[in-house]
KEKOLLUM-421769 format. One record per residue (C-alpha): residue in three letters; residue number from 0; x, y, z. Coordinates in steps of 0.001 Angstrom, whole numbers. Layout:
// KEKOLLUM-421769
ATOM   aa    i       px       py       pz
ATOM  ALA  NUM        X        Y        Z
...
//
This chain:
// KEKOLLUM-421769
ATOM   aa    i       px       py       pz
ATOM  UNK    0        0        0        0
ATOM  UNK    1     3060     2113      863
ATOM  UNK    2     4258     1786    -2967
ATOM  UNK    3      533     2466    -4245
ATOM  UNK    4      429     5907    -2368
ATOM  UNK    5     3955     6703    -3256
ATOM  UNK    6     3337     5839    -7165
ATOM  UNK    7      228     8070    -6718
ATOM  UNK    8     2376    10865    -5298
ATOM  UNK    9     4774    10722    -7934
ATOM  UNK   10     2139    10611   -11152
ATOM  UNK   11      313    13869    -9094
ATOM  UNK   12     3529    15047    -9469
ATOM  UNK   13     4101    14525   -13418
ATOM  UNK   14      534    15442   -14115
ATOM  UNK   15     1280    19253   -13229
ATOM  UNK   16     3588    19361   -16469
ATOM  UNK   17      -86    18964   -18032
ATOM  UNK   18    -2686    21258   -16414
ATOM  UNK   19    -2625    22123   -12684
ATOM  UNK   20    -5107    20335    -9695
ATOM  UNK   21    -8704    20376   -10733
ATOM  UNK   22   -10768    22732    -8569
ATOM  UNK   23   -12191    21676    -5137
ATOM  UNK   24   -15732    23927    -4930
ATOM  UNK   25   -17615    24454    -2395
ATOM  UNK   26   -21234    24472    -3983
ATOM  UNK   27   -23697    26809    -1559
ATOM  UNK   28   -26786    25168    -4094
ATOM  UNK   29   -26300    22037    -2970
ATOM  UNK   30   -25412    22921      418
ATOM  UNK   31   -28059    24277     1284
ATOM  UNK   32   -30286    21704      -55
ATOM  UNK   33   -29280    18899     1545
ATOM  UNK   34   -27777    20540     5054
ATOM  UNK   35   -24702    19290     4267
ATOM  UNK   36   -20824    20681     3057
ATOM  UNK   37   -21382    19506     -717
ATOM  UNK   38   -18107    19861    -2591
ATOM  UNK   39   -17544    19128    -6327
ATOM  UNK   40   -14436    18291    -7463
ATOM  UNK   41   -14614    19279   -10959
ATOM  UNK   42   -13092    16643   -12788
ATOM  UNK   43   -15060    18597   -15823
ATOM  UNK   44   -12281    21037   -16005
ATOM  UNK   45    -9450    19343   -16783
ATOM  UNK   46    -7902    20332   -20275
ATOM  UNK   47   -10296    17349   -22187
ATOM  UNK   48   -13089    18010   -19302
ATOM  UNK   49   -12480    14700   -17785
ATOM  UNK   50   -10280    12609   -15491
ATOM  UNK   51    -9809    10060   -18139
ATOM  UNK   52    -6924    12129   -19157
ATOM  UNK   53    -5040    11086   -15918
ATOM  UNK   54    -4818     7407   -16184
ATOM  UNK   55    -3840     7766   -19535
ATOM  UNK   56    -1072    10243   -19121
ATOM  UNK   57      357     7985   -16359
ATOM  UNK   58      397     5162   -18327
ATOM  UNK   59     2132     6396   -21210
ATOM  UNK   60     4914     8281   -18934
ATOM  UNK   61     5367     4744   -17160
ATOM  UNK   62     5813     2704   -20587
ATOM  UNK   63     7659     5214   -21964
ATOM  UNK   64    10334     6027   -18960
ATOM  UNK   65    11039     2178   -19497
ATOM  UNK   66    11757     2110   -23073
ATOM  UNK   67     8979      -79   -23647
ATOM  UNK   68     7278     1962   -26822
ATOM  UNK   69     6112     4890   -28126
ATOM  UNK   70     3327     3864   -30032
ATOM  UNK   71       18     3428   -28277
ATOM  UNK   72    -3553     2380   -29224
ATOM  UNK   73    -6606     2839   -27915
ATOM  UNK   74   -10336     2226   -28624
ATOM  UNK   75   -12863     4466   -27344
ATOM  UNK   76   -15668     6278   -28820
ATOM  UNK   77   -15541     9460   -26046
ATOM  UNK   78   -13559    10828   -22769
ATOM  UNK   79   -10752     8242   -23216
ATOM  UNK   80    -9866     8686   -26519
ATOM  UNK   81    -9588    12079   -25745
ATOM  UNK   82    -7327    12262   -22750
ATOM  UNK   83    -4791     9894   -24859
ATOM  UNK   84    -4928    11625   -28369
ATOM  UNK   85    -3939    15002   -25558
ATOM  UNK   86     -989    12982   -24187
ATOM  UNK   87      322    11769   -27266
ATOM  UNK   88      983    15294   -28166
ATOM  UNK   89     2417    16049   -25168
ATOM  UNK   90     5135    13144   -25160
ATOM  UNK   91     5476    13253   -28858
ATOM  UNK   92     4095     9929   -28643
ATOM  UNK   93     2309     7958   -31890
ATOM  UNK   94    -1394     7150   -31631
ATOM  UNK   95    -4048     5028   -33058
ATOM  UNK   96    -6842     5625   -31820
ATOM  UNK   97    -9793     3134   -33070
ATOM  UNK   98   -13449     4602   -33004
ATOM  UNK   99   -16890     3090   -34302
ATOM  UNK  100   -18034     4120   -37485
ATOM  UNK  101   -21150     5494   -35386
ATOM  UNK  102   -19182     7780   -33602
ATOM  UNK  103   -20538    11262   -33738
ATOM  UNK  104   -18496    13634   -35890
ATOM  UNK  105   -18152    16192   -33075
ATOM  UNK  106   -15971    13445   -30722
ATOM  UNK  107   -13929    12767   -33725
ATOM  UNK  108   -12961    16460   -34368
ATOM  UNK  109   -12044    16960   -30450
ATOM  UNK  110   -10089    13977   -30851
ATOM  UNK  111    -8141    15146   -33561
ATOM  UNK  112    -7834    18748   -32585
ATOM  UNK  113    -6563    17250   -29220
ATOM  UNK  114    -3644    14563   -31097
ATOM  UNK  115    -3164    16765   -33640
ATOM  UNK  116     -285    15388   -36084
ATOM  UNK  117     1017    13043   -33334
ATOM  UNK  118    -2788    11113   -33748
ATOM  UNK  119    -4486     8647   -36552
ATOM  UNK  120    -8064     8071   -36220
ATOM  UNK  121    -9419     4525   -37276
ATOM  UNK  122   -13149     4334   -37618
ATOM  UNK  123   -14208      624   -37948
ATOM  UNK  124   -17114    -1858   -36580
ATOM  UNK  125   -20690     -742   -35630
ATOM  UNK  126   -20381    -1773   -32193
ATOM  UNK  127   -18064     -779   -29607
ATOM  UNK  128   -16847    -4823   -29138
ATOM  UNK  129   -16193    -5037   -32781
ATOM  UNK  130   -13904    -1099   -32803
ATOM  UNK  131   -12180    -2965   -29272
ATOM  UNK  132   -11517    -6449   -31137
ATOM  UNK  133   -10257    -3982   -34143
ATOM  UNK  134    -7825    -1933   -31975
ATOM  UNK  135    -6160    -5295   -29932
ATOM  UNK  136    -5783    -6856   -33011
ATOM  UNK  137    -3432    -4045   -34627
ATOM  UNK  138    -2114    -2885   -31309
ATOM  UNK  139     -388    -6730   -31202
ATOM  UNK  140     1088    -6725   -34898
ATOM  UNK  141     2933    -3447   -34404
ATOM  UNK  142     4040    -4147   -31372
ATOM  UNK  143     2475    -1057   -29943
ATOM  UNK  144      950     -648   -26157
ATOM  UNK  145    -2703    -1180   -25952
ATOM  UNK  146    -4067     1241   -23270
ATOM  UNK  147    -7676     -113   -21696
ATOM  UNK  148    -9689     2937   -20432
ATOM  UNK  149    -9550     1044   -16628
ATOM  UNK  150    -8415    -2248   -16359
ATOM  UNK  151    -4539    -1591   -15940
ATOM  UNK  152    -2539    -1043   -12835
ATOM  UNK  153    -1276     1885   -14485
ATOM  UNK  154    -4362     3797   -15497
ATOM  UNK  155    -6165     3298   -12238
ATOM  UNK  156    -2943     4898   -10427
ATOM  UNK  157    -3551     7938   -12294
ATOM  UNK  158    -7164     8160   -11239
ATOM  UNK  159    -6156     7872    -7870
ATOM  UNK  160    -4706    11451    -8120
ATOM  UNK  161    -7545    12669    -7864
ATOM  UNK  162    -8110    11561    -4302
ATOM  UNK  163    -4534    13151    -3662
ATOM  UNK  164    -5364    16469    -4868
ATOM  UNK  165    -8832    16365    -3145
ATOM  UNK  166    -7370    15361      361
ATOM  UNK  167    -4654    18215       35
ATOM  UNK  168    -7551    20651     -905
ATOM  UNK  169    -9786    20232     2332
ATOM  UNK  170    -8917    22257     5342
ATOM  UNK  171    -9891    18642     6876
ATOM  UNK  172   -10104    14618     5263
ATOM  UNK  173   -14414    14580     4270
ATOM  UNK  174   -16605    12678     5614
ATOM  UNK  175   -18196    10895     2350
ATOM  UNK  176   -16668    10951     -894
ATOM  UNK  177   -19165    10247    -4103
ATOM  UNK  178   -18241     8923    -7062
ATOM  UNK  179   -19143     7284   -10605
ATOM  UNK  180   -18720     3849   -11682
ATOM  UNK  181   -18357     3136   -15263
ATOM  UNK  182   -15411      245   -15958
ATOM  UNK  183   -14286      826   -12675
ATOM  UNK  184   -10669     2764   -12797
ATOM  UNK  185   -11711     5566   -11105
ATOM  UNK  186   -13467     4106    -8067
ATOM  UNK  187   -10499     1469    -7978
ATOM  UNK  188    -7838     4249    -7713
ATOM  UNK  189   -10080     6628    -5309
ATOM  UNK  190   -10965     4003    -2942
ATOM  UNK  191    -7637     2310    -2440
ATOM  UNK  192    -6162     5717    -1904
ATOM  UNK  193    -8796     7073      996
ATOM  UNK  194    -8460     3661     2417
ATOM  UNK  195    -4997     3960     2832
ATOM  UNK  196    -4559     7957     3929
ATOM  UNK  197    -8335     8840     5284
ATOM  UNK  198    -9457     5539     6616
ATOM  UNK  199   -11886     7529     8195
ATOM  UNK  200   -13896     8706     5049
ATOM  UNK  201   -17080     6949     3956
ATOM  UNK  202   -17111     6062      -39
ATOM  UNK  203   -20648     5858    -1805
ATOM  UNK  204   -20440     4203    -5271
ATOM  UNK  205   -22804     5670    -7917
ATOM  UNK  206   -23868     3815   -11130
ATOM  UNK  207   -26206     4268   -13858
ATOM  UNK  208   -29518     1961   -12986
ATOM  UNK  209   -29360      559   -17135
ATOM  UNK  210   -25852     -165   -16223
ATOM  UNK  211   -25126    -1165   -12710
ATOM  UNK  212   -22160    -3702   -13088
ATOM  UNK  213   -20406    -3218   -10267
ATOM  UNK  214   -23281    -4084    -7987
ATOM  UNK  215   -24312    -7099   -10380
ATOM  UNK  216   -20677    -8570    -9658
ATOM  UNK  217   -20824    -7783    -6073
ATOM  UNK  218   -23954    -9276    -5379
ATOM  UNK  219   -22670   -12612    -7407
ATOM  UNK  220   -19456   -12892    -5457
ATOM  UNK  221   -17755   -12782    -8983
ATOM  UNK  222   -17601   -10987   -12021
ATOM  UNK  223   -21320   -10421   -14125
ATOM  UNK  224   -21862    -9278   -17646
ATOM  UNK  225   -25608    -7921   -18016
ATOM  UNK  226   -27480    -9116   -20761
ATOM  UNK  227   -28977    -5701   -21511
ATOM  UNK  228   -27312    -1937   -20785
ATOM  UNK  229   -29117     1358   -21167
ATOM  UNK  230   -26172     3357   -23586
ATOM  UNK  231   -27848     6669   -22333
ATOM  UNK  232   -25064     7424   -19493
ATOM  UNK  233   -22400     6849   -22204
ATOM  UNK  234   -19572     7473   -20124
ATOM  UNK  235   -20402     5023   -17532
ATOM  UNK  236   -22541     2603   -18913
ATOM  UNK  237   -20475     -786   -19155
ATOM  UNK  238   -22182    -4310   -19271
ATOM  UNK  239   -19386    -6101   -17676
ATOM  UNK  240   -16859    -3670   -14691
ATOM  UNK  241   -13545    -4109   -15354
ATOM  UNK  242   -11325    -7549   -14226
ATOM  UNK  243    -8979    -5461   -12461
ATOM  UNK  244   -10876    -2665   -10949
ATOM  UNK  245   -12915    -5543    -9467
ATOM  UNK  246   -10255    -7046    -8048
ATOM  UNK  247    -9457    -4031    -6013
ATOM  UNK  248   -13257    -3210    -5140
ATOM  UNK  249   -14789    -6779    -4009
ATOM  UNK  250   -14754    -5763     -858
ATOM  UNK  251   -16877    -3290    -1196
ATOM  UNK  252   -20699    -3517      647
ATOM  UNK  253   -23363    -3445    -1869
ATOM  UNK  254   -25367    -1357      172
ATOM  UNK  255   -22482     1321     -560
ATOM  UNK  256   -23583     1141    -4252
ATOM  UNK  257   -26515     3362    -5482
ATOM  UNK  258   -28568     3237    -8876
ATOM  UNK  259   -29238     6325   -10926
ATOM  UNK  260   -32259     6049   -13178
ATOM  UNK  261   -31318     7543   -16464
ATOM  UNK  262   -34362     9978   -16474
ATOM  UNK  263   -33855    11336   -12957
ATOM  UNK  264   -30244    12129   -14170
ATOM  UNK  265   -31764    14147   -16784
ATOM  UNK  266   -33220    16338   -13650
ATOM  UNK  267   -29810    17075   -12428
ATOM  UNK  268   -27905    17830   -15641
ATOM  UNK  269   -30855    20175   -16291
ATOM  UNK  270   -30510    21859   -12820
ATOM  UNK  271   -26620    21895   -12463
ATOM  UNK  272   -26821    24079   -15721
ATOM  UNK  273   -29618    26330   -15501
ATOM  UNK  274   -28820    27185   -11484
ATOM  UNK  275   -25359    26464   -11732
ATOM  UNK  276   -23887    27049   -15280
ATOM  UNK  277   -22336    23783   -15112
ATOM  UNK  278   -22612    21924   -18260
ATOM  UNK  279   -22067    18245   -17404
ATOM  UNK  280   -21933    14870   -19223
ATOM  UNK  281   -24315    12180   -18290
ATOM  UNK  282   -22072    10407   -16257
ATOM  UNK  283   -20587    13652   -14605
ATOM  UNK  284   -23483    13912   -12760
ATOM  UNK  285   -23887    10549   -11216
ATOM  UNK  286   -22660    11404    -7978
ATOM  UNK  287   -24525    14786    -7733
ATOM  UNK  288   -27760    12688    -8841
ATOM  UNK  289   -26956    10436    -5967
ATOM  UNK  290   -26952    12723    -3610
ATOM  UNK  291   -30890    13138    -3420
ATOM  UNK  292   -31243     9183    -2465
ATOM  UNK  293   -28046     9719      194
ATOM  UNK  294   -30152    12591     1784
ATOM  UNK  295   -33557    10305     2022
ATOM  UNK  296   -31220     7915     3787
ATOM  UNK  297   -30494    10418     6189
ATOM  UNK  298   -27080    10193     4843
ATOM  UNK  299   -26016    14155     4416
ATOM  UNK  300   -26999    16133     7591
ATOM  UNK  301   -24029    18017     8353
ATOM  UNK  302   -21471    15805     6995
ATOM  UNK  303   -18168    17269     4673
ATOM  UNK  304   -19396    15258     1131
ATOM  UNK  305   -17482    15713    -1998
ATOM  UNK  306   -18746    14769    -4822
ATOM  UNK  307   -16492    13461    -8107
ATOM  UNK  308   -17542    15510   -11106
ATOM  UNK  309   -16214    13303   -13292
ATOM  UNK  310   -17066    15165   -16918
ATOM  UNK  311   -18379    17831   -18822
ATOM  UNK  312   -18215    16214   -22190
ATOM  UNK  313   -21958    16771   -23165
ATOM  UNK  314   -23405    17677   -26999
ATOM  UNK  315   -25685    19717   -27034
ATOM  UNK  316   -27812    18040   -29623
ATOM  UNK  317   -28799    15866   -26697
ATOM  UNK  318   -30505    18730   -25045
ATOM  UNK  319   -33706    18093   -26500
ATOM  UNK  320   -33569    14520   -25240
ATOM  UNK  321   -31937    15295   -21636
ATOM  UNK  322   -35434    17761   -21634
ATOM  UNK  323   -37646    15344   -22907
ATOM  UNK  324   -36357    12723   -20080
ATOM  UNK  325   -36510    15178   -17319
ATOM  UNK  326   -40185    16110   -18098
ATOM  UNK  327   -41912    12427   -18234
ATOM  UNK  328   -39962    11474   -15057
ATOM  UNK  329   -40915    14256   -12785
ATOM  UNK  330   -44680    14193   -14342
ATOM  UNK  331   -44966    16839   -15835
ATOM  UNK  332   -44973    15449   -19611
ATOM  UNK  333   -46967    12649   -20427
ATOM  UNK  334   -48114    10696   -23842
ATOM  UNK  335   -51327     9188   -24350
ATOM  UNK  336   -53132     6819   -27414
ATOM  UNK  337   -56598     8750   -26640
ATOM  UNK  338   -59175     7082   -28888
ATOM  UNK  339   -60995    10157   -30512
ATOM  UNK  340   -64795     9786   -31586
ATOM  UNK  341   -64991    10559   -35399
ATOM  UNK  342   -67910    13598   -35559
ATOM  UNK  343   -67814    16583   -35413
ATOM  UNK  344   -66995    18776   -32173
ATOM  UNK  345   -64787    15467   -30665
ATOM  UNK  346   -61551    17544   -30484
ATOM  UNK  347   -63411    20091   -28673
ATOM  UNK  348   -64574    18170   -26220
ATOM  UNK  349   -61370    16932   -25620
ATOM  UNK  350   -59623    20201   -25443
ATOM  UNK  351   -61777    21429   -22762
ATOM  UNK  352   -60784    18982   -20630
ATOM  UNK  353   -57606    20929   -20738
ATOM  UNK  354   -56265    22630   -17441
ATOM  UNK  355   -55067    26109   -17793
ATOM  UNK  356   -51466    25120   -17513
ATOM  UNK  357   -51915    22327   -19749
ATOM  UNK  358   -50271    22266   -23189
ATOM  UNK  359   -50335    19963   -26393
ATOM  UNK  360   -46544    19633   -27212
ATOM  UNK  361   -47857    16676   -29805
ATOM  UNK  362   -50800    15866   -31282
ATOM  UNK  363   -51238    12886   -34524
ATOM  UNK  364   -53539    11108   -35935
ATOM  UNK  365   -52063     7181   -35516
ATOM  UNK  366   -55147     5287   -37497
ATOM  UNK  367   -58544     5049   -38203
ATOM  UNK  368   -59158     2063   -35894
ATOM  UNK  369   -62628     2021   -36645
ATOM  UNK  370   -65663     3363   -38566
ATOM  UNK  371   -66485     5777   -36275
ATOM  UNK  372   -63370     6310   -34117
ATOM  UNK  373   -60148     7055   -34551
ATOM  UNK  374   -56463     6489   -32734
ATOM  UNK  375   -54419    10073   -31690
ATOM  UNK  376   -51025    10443   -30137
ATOM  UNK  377   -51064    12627   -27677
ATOM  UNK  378   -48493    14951   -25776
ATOM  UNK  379   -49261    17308   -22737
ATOM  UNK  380   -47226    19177   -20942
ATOM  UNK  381   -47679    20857   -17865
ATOM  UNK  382   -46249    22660   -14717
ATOM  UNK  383   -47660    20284   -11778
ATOM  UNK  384   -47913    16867   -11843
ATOM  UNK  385   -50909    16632   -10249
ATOM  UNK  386   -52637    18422   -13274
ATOM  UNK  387   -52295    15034   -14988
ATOM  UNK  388   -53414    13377   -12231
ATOM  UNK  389   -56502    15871   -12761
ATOM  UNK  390   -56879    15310   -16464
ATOM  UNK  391   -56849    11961   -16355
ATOM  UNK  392   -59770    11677   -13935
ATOM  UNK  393   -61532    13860   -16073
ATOM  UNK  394   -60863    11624   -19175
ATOM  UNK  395   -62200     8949   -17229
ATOM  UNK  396   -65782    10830   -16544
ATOM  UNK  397   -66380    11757   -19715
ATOM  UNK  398   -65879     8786   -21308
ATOM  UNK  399   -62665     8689   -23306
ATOM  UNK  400   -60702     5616   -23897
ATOM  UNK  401   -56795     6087   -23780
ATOM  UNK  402   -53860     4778   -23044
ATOM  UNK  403   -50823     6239   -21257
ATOM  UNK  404   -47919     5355   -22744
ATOM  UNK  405   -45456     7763   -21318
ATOM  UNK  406   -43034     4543   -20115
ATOM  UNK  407   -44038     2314   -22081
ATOM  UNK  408   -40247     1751   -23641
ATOM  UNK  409   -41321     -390   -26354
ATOM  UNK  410   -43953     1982   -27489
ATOM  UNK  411   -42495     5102   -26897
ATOM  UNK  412   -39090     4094   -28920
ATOM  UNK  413   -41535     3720   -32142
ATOM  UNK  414   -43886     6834   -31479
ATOM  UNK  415   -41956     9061   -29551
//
């Protein structure tokens, strides 16, 4: 453990040739929210707004300080791609990084701008498993160094540095640190570090609830690859935590390991940047999404929390969506198969069944599903929950058949 801590110390050390300590923030939002000293440590600020950058920095300085190579290769459609294409440049090091051909155009062009000459980009496969098979496959006929995005002794050393810098931030060790799981590097590094300089500090592990790996493997006594993930919280979402990362966290209590749902998470990226100004990535705001589930649990009170920030990578086309989410979780969007009456003055009746803060944000006529009535997709919007509640009932006494299909996935993934 001595070595760990001192390896730690020394790749802090070698990351401030890079970009200096991410901020420690006190947020007074949160704080006062909850009761609690919330602190972010905004891993969203680092030069490729994420940590990823650190294991992959530390990694290449380690392989390349032993003469090993200077040619590396990754796979990676998002943060890690970006944090080696940026450290290639810096060590004048070759890379090859492999991305699926889906990968939107946006990622590629930070990649690049980030590697600049030092960088080739290699888009191949549909799927991520097919870019990763791709990238291992070339990485061992050129004799080049494969770098995983977590499962390597290496990369989850620089992740730990973040637990460094936090410690030395605090005028005293916290009392809970938060923290995203994806493949595991992060929470590996961060955990191993408290437990060996502030034994004392609680760790809370937050994954998406589409992708919740870590827990799966814990609960199984051994490692679990989910038949199904949710691909929403790209950044974290992994069927199958890392071997590695695993290895360092089986000890870990699953009752230390919180869900996300993916829609609630679209509540808290919405917040964080309309109070805030803080534009995060889906999986950036794991741990601050936790946090409401930590205070039910009476978790918070006034306790020293800091919470991992972990990115800030987020396109903005996915605003729309990230809206859309927020909305039908909290209730206040919902989408209905209403089956209208076909004569005249049946759309009136229906829209004066309409509250005053009630919208139509869609309206679409599916089918005539018979002679005399017809099927319409409907959208409402509204600024209370319980004005659904209301409308509904009111559906109800006057007669109209419908069908609420706000989470209904396999309906709402064909109609809305």
């Amino acid at each position: 453990m001595d070595d760990f801590t001192a390896d730690v110390a020394a790749a802090e050390t070698a990351l401030r040739d890079l970009f200096p300590a991410t901020p420690l923030q006190l947020n007074d939002h949160l704080s006062a929210r909850y009761g609690a000293e919330i602190w972010l440590k905004r891993e969203d600020l680092t030069p490729v707004r994420s940590y990823k950058l650190r294991g992959a920095f530390n990694a290449m300085r380690k392989a390349i300080a032993a003469g090993s190579t200077r040619h590396f290769v990754c796979a990676s459609a998002g943060n890690h791609a970006q944090g080696v294409a940026f450290a290639c440049r810096h060590f004048a090091a070759q890379g090859t990084i492999f991305m699926p051909v889906t990968t939107p155009q946006q990622k590629i062009d930070k990649t690049r701008i980030f590697g600049g000459a030092q960088v080739e980009i290699v888009l191949t496969g549909d799927y991520f498993d097919q870019t990763l098979a791709a990238a291992q496959q070339f990485a061992a006929e050129h004799g080049a160094a494969f770098l995983s995005p977590f499962d390597s002794a290496d990369v989850i050393e620089g992740q730990a540095t973040v637990a460094r810098e936090m410690l030395a931030q605090l005028p005293a060790p916290p009392d809970l640190v938060v923290m995203p799981v994806g493949g595991g590097g992060l929470s590996a590094g961060v955990t191993t570090y408290l437990r060996a300089e502030s034994a004392q500090t609680g760790i809370r592990f937050v994954e998406p609830e589409g992708g919740a790996s870590l827990m799966a493997a814990l609960e199984a006594g051994r490692q679990v690859t989910l038949p199904k993930v949710d691909s929403f919280v790209d950044g974290a979402a992994v069927a199958r935590i890392g071997d590695l990362p695993f290895a360092w966290l089986r000890g870990v209590s699953p009752g230390h390991v919180l869900a996300a749902p993916e829609d609630r998470l679209c509540i808290t990226m919405l917040e964080m940047l309309n109070v805030e100004g803080i534009v995060l990535e889906p999986a950036g705001a794991l741990s601050l999404d936790a946090l409401r589930d930590l205070h039910a649990a009476g978790a918070l009170s006034g306790r020293r929390v800091v919470c991992i920030v972990s990115g800030g990578n987020f396109d903005f086309e996915r605003l729309p969506e990230v809206k859309e989410r927020a909305q039908r979780y909290a209730g206040l969007k919902k989408y209905f198969i209403l089956r209208m009456p076909q004569r005249p003055g049946a759309l009136r009746d229906f829209l004066q069944l309409l509250g005053p803060q009630d919208d139509i944000a869609r309206f679409e006529y599916l089918k005539k599903s018979a002679r005399n009535f017809g099927s319409v997709l409907i959208g409402i919007e509204t600024r209370d929950p319980q004005n659904l509640t209301t409308l509904m009932a009111r559906l109800d006494e006057s007669g109209f058949t419908y069908q609420d299909i706000t989470r209904d996935e396999l309906l709402a993934q064909f109609l809305i």
